[in-house]
PQR file of N, CA, C, O and H, with PARSE charges and radii, in Angstrom:
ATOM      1  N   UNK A   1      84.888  78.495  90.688 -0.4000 1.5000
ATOM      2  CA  UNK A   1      84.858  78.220  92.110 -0.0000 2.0000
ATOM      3  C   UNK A   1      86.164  77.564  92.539  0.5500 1.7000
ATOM      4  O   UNK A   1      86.745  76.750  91.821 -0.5500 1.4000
ATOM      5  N   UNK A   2      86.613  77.953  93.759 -0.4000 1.5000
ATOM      6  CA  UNK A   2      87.461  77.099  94.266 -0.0000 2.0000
ATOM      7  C   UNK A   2      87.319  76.031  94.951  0.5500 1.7000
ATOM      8  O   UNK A   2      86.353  75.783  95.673 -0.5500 1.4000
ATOM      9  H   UNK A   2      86.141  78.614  94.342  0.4000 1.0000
ATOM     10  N   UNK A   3      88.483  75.182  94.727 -0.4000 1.5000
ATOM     11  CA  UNK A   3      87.742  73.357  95.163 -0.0000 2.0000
ATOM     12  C   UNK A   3      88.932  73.481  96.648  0.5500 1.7000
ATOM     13  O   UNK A   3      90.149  73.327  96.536 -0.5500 1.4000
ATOM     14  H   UNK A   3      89.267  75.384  94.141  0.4000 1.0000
ATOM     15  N   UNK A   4      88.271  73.763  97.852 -0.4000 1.5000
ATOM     16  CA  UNK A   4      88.991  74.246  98.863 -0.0000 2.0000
ATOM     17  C   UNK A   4      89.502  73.151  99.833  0.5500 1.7000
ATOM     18  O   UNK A   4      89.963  73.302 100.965 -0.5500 1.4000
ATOM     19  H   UNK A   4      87.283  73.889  97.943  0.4000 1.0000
ATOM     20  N   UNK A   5      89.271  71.772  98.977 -0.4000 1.5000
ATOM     21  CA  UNK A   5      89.866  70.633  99.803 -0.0000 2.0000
ATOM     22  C   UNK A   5      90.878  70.208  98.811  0.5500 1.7000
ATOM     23  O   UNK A   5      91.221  69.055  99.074 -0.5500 1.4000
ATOM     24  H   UNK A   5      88.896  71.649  98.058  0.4000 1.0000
ATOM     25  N   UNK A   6      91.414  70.618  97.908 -0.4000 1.5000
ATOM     26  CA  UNK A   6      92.495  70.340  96.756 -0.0000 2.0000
ATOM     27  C   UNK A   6      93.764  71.770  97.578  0.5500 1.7000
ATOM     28  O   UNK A   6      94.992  71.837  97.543 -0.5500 1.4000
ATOM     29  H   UNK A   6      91.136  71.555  97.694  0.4000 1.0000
ATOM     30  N   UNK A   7      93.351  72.135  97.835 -0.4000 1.5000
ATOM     31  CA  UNK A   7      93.789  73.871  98.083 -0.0000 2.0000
ATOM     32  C   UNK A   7      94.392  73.864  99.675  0.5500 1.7000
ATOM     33  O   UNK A   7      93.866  73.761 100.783 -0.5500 1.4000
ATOM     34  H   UNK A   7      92.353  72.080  97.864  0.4000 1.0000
ATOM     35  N   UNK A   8      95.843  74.038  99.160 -0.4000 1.5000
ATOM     36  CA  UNK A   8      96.597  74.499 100.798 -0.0000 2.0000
ATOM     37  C   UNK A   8      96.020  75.431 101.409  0.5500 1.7000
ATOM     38  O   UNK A   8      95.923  76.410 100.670 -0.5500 1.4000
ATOM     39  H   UNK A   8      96.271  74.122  98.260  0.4000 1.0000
ATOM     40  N   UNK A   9      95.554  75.611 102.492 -0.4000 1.5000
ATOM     41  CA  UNK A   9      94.845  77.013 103.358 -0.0000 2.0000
ATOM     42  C   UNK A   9      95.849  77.071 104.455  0.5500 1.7000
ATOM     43  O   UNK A   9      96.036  76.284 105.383 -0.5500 1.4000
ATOM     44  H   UNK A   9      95.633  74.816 103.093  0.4000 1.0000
ATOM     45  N   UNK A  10      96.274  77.854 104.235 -0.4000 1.5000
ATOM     46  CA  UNK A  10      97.051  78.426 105.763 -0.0000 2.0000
ATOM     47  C   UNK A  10      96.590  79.981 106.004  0.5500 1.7000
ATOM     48  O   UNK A  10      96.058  80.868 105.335 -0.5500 1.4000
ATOM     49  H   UNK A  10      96.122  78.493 103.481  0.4000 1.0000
ATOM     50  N   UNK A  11      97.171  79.788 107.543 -0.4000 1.5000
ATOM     51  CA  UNK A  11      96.719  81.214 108.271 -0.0000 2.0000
ATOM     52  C   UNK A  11      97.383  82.799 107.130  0.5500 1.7000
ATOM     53  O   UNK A  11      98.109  82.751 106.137 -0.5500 1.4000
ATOM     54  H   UNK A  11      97.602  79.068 108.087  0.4000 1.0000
ATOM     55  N   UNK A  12      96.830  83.882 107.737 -0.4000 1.5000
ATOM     56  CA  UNK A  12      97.681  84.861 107.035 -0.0000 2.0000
ATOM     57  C   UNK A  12      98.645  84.955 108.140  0.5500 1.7000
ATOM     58  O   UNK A  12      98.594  84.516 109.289 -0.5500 1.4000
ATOM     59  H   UNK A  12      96.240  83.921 108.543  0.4000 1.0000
ATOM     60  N   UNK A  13     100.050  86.028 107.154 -0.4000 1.5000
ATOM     61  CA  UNK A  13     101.255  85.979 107.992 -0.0000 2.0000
ATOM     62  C   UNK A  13     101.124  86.877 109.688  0.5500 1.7000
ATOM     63  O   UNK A  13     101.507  86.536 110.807 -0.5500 1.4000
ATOM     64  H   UNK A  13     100.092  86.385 106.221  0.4000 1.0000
ATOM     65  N   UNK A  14     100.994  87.102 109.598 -0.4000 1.5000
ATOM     66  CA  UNK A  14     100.541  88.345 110.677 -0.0000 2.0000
ATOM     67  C   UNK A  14      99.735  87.454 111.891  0.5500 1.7000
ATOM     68  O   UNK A  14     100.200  87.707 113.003 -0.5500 1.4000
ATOM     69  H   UNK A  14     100.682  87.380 108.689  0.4000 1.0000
ATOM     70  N   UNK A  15      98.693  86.528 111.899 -0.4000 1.5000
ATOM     71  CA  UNK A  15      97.948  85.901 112.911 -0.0000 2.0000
ATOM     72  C   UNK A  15      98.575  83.928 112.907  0.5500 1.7000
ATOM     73  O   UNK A  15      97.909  82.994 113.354 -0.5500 1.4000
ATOM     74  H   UNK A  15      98.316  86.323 110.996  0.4000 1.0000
ATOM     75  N   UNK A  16     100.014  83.818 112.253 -0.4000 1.5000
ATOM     76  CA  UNK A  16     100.608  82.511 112.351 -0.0000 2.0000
ATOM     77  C   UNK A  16     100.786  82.493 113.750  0.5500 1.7000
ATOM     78  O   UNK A  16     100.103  81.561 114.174 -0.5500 1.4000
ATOM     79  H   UNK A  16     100.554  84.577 111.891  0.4000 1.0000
ATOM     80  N   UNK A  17     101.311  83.009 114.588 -0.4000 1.5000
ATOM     81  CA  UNK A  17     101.506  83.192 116.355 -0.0000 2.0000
ATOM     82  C   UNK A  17     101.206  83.670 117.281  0.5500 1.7000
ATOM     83  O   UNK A  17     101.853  84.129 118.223 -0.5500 1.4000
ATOM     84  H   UNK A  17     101.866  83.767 114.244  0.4000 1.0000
ATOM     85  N   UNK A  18      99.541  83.547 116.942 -0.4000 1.5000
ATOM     86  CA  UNK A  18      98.320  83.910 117.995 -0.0000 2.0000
ATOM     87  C   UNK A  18      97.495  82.211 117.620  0.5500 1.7000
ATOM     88  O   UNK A  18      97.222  81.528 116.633 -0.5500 1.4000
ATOM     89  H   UNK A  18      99.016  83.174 116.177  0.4000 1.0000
ATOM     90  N   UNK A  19      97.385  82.162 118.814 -0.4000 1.5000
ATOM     91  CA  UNK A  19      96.217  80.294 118.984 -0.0000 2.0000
ATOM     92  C   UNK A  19      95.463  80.909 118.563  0.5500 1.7000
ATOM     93  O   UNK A  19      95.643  82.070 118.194 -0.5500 1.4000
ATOM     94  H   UNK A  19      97.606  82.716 119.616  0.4000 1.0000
ATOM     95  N   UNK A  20      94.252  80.192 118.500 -0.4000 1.5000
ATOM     96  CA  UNK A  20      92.800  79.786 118.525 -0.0000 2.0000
ATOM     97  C   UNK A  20      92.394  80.469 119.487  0.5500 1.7000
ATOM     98  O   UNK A  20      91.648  81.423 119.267 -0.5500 1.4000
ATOM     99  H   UNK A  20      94.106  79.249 118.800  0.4000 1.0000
ATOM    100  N   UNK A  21      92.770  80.157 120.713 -0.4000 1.5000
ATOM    101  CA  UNK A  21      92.388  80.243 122.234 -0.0000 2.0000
ATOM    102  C   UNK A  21      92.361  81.284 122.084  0.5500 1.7000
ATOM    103  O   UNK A  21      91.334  81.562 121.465 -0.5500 1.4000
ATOM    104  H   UNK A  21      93.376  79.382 120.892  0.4000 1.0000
ATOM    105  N   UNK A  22      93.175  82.484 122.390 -0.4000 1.5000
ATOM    106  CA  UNK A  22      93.694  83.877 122.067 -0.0000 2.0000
ATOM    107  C   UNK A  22      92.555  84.194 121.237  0.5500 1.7000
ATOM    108  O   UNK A  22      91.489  84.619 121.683 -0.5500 1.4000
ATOM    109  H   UNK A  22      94.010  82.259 122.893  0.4000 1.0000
ATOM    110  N   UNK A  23      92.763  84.013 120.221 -0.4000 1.5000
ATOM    111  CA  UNK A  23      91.709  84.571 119.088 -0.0000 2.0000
ATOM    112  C   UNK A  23      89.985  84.370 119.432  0.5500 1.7000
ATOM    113  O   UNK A  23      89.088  85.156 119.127 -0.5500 1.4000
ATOM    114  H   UNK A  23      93.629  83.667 119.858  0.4000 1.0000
ATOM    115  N   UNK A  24      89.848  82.924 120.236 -0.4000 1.5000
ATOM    116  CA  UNK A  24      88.378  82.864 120.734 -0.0000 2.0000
ATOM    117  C   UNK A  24      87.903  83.508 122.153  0.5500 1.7000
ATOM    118  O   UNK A  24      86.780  83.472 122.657 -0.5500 1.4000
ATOM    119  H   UNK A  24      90.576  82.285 120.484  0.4000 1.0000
ATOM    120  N   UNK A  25      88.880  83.999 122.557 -0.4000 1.5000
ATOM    121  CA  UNK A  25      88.678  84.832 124.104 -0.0000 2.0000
ATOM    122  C   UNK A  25      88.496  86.456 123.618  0.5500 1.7000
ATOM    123  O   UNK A  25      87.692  87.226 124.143 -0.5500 1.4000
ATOM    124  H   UNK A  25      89.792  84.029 122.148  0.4000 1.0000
ATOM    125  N   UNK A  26      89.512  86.846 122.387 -0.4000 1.5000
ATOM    126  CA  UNK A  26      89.159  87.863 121.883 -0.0000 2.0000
ATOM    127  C   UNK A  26      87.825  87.946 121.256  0.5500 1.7000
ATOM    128  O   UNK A  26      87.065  88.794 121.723 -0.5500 1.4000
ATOM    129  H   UNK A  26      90.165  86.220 121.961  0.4000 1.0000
ATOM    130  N   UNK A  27      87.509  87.392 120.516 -0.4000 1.5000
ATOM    131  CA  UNK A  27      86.110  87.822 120.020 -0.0000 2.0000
ATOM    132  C   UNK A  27      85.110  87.417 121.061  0.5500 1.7000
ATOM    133  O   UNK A  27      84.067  88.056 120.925 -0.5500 1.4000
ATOM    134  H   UNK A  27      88.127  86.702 120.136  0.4000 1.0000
ATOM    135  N   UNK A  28      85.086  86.587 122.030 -0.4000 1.5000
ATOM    136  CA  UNK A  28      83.862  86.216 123.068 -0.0000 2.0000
ATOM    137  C   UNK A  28      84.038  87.520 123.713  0.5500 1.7000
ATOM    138  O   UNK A  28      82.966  88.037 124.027 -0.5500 1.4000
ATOM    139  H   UNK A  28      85.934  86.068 122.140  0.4000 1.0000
ATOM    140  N   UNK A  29      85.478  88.452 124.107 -0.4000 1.5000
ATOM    141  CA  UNK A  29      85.309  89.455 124.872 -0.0000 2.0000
ATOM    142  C   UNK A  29      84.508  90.659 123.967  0.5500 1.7000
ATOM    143  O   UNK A  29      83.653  91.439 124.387 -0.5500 1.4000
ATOM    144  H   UNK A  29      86.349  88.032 123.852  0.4000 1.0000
ATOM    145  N   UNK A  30      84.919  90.584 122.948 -0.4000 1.5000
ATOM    146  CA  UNK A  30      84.658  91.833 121.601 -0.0000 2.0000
ATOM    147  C   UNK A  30      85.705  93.152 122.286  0.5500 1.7000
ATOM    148  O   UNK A  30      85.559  94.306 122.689 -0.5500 1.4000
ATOM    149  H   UNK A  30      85.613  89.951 122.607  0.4000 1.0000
ATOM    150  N   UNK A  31      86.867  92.098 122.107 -0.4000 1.5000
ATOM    151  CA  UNK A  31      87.670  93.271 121.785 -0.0000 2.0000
ATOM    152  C   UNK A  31      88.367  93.349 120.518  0.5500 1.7000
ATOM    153  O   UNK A  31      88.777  92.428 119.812 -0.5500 1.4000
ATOM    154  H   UNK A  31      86.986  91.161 121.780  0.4000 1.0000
ATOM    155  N   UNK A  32      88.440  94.692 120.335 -0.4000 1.5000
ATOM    156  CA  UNK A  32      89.325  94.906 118.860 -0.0000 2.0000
ATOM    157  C   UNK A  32      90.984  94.476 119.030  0.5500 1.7000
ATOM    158  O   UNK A  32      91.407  93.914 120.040 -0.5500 1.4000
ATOM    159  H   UNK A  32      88.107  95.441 120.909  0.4000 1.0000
ATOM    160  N   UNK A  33      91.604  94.743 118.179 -0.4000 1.5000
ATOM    161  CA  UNK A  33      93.107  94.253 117.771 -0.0000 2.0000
ATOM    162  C   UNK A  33      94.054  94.985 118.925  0.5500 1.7000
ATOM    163  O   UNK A  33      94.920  94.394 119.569 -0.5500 1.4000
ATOM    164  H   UNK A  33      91.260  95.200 117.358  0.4000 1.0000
ATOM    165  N   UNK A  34      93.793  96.064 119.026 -0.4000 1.5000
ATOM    166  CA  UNK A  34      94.690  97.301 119.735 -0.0000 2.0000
ATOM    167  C   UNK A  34      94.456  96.962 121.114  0.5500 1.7000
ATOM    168  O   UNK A  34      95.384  97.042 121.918 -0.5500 1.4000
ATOM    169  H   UNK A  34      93.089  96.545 118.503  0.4000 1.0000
ATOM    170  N   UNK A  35      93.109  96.528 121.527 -0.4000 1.5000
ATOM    171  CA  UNK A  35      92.637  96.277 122.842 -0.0000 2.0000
ATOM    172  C   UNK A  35      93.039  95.114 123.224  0.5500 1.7000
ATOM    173  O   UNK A  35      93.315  95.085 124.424 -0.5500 1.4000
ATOM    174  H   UNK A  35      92.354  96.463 120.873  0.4000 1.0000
ATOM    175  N   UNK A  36      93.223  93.847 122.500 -0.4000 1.5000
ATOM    176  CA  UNK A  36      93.589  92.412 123.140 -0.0000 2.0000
ATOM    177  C   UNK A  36      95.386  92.268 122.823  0.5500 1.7000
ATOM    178  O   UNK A  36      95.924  91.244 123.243 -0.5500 1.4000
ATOM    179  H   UNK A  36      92.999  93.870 121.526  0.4000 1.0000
ATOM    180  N   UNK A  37      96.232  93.285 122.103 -0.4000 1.5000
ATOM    181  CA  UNK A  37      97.272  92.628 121.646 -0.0000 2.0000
ATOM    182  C   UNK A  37      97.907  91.934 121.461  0.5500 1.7000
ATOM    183  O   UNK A  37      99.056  91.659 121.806 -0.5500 1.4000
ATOM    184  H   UNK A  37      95.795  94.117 121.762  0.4000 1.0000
ATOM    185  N   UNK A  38      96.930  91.405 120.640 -0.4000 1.5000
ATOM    186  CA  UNK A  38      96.900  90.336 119.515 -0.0000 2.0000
ATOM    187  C   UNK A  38      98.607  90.947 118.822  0.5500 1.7000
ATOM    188  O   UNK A  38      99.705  90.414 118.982 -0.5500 1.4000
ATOM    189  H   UNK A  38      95.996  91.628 120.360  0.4000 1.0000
ATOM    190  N   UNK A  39      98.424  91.621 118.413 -0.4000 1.5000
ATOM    191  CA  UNK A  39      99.456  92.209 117.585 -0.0000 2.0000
ATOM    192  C   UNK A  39     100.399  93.036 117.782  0.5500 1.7000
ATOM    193  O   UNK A  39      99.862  93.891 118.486 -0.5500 1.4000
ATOM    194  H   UNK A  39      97.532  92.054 118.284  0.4000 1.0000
ATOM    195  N   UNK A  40     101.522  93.360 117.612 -0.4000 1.5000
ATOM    196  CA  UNK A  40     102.061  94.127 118.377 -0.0000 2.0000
ATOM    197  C   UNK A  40     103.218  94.644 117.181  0.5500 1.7000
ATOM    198  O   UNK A  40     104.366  94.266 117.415 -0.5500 1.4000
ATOM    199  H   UNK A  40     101.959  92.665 117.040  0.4000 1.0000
ATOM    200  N   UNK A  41     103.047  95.366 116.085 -0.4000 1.5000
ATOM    201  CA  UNK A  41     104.166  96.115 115.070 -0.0000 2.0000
ATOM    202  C   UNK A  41     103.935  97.511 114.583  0.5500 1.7000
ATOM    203  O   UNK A  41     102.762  97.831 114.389 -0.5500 1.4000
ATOM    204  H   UNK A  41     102.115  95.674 115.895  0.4000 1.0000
ATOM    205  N   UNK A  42     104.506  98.045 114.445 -0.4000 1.5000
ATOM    206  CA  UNK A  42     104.640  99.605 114.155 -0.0000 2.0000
ATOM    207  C   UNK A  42     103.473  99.612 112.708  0.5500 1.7000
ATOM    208  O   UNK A  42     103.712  98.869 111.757 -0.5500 1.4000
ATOM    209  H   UNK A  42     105.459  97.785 114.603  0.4000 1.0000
ATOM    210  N   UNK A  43     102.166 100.585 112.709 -0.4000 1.5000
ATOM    211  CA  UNK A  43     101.905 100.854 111.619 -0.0000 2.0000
ATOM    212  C   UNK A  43     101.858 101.944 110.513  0.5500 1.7000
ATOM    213  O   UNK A  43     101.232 102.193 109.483 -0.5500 1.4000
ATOM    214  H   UNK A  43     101.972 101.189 113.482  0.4000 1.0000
ATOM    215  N   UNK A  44     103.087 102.582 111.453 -0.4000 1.5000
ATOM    216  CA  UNK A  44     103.735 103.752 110.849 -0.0000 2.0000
ATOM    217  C   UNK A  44     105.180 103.618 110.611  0.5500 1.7000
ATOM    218  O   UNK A  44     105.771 104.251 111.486 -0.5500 1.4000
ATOM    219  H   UNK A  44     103.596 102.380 112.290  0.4000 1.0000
ATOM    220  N   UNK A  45     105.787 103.199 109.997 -0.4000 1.5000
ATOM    221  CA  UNK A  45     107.234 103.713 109.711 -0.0000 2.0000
ATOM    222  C   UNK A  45     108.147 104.542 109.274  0.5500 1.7000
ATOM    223  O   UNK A  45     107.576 105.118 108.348 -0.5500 1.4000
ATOM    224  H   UNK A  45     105.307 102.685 109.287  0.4000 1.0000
ATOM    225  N   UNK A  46     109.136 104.937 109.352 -0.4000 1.5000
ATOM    226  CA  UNK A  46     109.607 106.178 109.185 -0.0000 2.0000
ATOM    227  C   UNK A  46     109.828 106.527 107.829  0.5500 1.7000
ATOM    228  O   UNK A  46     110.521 107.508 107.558 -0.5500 1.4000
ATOM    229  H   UNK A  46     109.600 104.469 110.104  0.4000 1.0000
ATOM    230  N   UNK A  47     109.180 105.650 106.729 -0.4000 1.5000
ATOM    231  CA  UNK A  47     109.197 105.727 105.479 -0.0000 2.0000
ATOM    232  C   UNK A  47     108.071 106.324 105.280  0.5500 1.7000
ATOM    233  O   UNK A  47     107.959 107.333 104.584 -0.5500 1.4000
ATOM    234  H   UNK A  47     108.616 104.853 106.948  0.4000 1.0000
ATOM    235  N   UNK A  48     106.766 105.528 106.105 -0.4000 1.5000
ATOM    236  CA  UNK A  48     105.567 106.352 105.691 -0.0000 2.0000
ATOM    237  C   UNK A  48     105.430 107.836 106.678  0.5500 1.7000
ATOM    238  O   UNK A  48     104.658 108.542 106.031 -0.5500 1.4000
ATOM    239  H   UNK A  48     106.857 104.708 106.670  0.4000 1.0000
ATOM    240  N   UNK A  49     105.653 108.247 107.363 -0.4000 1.5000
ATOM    241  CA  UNK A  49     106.239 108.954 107.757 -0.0000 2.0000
ATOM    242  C   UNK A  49     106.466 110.276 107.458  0.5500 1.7000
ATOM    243  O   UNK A  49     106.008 111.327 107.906 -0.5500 1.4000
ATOM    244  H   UNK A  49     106.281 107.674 107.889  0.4000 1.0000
ATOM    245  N   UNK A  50     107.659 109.872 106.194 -0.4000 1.5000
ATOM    246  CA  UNK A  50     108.322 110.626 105.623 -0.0000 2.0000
ATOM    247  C   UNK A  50     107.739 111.190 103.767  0.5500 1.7000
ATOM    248  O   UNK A  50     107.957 112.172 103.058 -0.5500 1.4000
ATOM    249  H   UNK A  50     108.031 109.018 105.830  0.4000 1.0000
ATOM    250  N   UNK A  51     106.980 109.977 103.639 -0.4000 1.5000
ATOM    251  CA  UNK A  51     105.575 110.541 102.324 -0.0000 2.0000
ATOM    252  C   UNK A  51     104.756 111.155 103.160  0.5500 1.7000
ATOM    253  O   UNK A  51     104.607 112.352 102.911 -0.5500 1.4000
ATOM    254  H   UNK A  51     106.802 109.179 104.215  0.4000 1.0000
ATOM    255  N   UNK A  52     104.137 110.713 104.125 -0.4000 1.5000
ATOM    256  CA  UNK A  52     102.976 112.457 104.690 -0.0000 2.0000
ATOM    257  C   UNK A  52     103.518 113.237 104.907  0.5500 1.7000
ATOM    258  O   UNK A  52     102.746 114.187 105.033 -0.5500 1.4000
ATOM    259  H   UNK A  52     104.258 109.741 104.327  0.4000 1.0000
ATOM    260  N   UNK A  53     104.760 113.606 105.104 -0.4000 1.5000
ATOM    261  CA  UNK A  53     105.567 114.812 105.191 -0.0000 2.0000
ATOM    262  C   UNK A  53     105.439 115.551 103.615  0.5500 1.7000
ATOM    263  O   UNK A  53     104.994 116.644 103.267 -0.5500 1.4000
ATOM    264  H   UNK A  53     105.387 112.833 105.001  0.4000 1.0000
ATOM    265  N   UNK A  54     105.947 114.601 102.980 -0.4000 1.5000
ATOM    266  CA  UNK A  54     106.297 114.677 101.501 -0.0000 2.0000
ATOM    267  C   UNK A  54     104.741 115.645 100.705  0.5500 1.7000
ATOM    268  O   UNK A  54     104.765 116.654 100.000 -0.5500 1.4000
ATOM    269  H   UNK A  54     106.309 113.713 103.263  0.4000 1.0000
ATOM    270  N   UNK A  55     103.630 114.885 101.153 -0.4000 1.5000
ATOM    271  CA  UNK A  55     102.682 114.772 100.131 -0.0000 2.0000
ATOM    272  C   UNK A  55     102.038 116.008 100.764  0.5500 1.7000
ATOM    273  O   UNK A  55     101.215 116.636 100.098 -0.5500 1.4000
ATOM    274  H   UNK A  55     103.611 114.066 101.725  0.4000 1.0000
ATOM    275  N   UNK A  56     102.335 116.378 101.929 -0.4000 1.5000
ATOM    276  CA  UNK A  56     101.414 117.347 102.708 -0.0000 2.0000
ATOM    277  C   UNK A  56     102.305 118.736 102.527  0.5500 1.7000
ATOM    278  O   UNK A  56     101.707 119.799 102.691 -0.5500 1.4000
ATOM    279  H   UNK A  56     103.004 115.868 102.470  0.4000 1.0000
ATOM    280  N   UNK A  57     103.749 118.759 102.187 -0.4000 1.5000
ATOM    281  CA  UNK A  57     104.480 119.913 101.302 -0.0000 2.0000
ATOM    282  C   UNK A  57     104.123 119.860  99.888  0.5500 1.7000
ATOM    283  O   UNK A  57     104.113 120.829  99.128 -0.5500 1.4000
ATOM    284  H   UNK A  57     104.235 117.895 102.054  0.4000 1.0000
ATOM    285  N   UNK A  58     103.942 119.114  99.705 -0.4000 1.5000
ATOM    286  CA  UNK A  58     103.669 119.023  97.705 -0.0000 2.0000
ATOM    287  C   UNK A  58     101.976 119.874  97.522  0.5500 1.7000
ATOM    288  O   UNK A  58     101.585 120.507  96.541 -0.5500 1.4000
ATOM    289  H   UNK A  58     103.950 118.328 100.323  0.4000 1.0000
ATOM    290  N   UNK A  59     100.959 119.510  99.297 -0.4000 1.5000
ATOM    291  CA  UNK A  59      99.757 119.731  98.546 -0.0000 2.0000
ATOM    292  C   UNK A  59      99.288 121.088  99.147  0.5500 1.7000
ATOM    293  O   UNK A  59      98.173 121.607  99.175 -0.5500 1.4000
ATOM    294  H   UNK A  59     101.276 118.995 100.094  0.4000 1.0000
ATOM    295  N   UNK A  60     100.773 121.590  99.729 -0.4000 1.5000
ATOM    296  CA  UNK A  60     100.076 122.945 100.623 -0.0000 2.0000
ATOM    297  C   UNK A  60     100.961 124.021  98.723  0.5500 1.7000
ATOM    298  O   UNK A  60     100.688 125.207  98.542 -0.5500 1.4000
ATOM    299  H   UNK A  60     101.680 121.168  99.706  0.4000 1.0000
ATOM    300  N   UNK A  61     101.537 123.529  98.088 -0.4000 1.5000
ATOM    301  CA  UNK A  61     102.108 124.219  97.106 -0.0000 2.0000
ATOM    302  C   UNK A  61     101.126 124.715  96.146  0.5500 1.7000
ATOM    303  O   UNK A  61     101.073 125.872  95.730 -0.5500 1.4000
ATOM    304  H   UNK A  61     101.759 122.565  98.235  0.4000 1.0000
ATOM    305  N   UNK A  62     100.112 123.453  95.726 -0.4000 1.5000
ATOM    306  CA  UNK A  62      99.435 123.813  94.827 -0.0000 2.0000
ATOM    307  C   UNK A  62      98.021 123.966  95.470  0.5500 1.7000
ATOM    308  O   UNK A  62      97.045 123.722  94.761 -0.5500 1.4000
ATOM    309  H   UNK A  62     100.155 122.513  96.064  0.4000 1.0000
ATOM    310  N   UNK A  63      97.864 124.314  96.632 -0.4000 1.5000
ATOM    311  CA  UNK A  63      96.863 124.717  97.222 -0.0000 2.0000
ATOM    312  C   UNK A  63      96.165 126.231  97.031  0.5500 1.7000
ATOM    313  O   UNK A  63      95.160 126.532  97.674 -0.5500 1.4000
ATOM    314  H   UNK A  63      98.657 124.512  97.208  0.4000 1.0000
TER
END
């Protein structure tokens, strides 16, 4: 078990610069992530991108 008062807890990186407030207006509304933007970063990059390109030529080959 973890002894969670010995134990640094911090936020994850991604929700360090969203309040409380923010975060408790979002869930009292029930909105999701995309709907309150909360968040705001690309979850596609041109790397991933460029593997579904990759993987979707590799799987029409041995199709």
């Amino acid at each position: 078990m973890i002894d969670w008062s010995s134990t640094a807890v911090s936020p994850p990186p991604v929700l360090r610069n969203v309040s409380n407030a923010v975060l408790v207006s979002s869930i009292d509304n029930q909105l999701s992530i995309g709907q309150s933007n909360l968040l705001s970063f690309p979850c596609h990059t041109q790397a991933v991108q460029r593997t579904v390109k990759l993987v979707t030529e590799a799987s029409k080959k041995f199709a």
